[in-house]
C-alpha positions as CSV (number, residue, x, y, z in Angstrom):
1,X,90.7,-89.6,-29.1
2,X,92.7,-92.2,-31.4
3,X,94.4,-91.7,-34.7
4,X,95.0,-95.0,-36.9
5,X,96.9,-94.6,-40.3
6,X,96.2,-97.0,-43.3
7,X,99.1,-97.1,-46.1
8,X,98.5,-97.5,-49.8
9,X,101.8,-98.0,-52.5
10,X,101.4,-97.1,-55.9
11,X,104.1,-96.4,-58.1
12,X,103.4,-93.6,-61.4
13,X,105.1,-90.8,-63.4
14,X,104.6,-87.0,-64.3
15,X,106.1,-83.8,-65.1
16,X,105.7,-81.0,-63.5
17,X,105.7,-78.0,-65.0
18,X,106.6,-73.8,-64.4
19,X,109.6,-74.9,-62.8
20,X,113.3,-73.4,-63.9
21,X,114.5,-74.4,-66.5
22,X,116.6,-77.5,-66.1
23,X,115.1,-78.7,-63.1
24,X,115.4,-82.2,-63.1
25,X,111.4,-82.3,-61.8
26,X,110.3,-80.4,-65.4
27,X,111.7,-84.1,-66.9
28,X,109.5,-86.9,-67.6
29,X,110.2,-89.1,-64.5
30,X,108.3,-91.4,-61.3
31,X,107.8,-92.2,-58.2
32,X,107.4,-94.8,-55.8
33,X,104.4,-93.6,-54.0
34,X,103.4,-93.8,-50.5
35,X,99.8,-92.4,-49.3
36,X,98.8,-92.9,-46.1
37,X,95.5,-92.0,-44.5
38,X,95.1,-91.1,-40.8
39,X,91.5,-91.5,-39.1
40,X,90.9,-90.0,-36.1
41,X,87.8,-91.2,-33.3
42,X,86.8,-93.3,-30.4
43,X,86.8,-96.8,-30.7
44,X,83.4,-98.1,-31.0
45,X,82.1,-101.5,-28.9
46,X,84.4,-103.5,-30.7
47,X,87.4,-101.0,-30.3
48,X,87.8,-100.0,-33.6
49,X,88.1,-96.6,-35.0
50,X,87.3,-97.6,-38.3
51,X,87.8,-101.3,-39.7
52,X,90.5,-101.6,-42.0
53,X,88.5,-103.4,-44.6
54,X,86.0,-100.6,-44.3
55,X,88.7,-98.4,-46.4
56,X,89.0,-100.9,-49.5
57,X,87.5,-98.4,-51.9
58,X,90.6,-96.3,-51.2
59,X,93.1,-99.2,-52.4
60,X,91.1,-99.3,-55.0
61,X,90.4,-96.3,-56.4
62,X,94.5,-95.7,-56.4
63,X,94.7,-99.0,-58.2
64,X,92.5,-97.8,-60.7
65,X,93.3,-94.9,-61.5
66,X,96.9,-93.6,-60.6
67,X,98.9,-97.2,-60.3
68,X,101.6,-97.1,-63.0
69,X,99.5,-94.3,-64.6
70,X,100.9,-90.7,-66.2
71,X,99.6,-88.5,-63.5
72,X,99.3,-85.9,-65.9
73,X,97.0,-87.6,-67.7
74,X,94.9,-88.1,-64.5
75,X,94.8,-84.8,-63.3
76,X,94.0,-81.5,-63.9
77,X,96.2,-79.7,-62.2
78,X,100.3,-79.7,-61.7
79,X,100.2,-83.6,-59.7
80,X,102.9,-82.2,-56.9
81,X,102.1,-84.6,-53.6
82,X,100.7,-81.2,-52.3
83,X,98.1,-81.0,-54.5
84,X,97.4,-84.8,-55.1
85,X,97.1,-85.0,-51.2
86,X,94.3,-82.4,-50.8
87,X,92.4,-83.9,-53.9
88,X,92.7,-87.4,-52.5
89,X,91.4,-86.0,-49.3
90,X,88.6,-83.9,-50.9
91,X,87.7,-86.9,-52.3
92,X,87.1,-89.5,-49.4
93,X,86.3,-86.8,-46.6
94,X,82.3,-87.8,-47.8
95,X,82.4,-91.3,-47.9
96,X,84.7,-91.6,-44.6
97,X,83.9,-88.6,-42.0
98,X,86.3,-89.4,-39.4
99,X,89.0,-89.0,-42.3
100,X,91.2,-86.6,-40.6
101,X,94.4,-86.3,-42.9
102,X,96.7,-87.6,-46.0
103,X,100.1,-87.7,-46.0
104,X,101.8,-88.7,-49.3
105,X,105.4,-89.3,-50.6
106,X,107.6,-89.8,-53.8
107,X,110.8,-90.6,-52.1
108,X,111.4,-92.1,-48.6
109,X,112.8,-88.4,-47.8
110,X,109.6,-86.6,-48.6
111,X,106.8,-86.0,-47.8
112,X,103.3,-83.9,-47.6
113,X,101.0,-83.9,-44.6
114,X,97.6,-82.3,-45.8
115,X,95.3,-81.5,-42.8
116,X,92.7,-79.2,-43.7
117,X,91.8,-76.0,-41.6
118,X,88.1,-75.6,-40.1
């Protein structure tokens, strides 16, 4: 069993709010965003788990809708990575069934690995 990974950069701002008071997070402020899908499968005859082309509508629906966007705007609920992560998952796991995980990241010393339990 193979798992490739496919990266995807956007960059976008939020708030994020119930925390303390004074946490510098409950400011208006943004990230340089890092999502990166994992795809997990045999190679078919040509030894390809998935083609990387094949996983364009990604790109593009982060272009479109989150790229130097108010995440708060975008979603309805509190955009931490954790919850972006399972939503961006939720909403590929259809169109691409070997999708196996999302990890995502605001900083290059973050990060959230969603996986979902069966």
């Amino acid at each position: 069993m193979n798992i490739i990974s496919k990266e995807f950069h956007f960059s976008a701002s939020h708030v994020l709010k119930g925390l303390k008071e004074g946490h510098p997070c409950g400011r208006l402020h943004g990230h340089n965003y890092i999502v990166k899908i994992f795809i997990k499968g045999e190679p078919d005859e040509i030894g390809f788990v998935q083609d990387y082309n094949d996983v364009r509508p990604i790109q593009q629906w982060i272009d479109d809708n989150l790229d130097h966007k108010h995440l708060n705007d975008f979603f309805p609920f509190n955009p931490t990575v954790e919850f972006m992560s399972k939503f961006i998952y939720d909403l590929f796991k259809p169109q691409f069934p070997k999708l196996h995980a999302i990890s995502m990241s605001e900083t290059p010393k973050t990060n959230c690995y969603y996986e979902p339990t069966y």
